[in-house]
C-alpha positions in Angstrom: 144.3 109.9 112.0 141.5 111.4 114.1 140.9 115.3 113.5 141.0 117.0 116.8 139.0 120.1 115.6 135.6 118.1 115.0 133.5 118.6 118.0 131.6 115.4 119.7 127.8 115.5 119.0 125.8 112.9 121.6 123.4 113.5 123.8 124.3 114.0 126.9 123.0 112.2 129.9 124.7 111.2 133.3 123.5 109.1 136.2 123.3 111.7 139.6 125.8 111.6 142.0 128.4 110.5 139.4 130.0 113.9 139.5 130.6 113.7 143.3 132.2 110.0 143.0 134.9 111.4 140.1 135.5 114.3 142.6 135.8 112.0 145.2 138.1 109.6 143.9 140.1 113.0 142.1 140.7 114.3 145.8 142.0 110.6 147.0 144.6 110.9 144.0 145.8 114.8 145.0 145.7 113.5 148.5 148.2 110.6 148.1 149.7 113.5 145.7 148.5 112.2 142.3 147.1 114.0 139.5 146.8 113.6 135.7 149.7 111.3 134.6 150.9 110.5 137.4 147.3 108.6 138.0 147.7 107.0 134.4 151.3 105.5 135.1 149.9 103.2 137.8 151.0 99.7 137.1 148.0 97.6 137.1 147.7 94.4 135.1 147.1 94.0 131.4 144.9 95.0 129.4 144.1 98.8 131.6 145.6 101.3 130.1 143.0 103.0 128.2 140.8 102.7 131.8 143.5 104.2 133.9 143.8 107.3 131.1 140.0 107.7 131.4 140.6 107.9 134.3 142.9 110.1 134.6 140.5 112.0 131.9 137.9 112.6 134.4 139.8 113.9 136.8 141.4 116.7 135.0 138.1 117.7 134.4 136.8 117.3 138.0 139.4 119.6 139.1 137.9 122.4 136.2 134.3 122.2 137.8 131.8 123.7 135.5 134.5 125.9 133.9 135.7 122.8 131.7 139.2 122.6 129.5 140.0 122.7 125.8 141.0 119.7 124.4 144.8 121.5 124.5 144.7 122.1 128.3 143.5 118.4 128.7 146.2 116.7 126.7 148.7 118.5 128.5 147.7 117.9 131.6 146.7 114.1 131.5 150.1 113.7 129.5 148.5 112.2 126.9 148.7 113.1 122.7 145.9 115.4 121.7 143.9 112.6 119.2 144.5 110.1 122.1 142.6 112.4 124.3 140.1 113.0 121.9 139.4 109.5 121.2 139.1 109.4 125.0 137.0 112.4 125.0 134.7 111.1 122.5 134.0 107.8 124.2 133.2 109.7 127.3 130.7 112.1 125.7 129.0 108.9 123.8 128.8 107.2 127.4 127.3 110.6 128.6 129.8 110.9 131.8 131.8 114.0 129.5 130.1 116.9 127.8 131.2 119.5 125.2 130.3 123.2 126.0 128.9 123.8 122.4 130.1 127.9 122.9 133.5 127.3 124.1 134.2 123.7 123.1 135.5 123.2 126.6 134.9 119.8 128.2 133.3 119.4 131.5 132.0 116.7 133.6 128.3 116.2 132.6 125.5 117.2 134.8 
């Protein structure tokens, strides 16, 4: 089992204008009057559920801005387990589209 207090250490490096696409696509979702888990329910064939939760991942923490989330606030939100979320959060750091706050511990979109 995957320990949920053990903070993500990578380095942290995202592509510009990435932020602005996850907003994007975040305010498509609360347009058609999607968010979090609603997002990840989408039907789409096999093999994408793990995409469609990263998904739905990044844009919980579009919506926080700079601000970010706990790991707690995420979970709930998204609908998702908290060490399912933190696996998610962890592959998102190591890809360098998610940072950790190293004072708060709050995730937010990486800059």
């Amino acid at each position: 089992m995957d320990s949920v207090d053990e903070p993500c250490d990578f380095d942290d490096i995202v592509p510009p204008g990435l932020v602005l696409l996850y907003e994007a696509r975040h305010m498509a979702h609360v347009h058609r009057g999607m968010t979090g888990a609603d997002a990840a329910s989408v039907d789409l064939p096999g093999g994408t559920q793990s995409i469609q939760r990263a998904l739905a991942v990044l844009r919980i923490l579009a919506t926080a801005r700079e601000t970010g989330l706990g790991l707690a606030e995420i979970s709930m939100h998204a609908g998702l387990t908290r060490p399912t979320t933190h696996r998610i959060l962890c592959v998102l750091v190591a890809e360098g589209i998610v940072e950790q706050r190293p004072g708060t511990r709050r995730y937010v979109v990486g800059e």
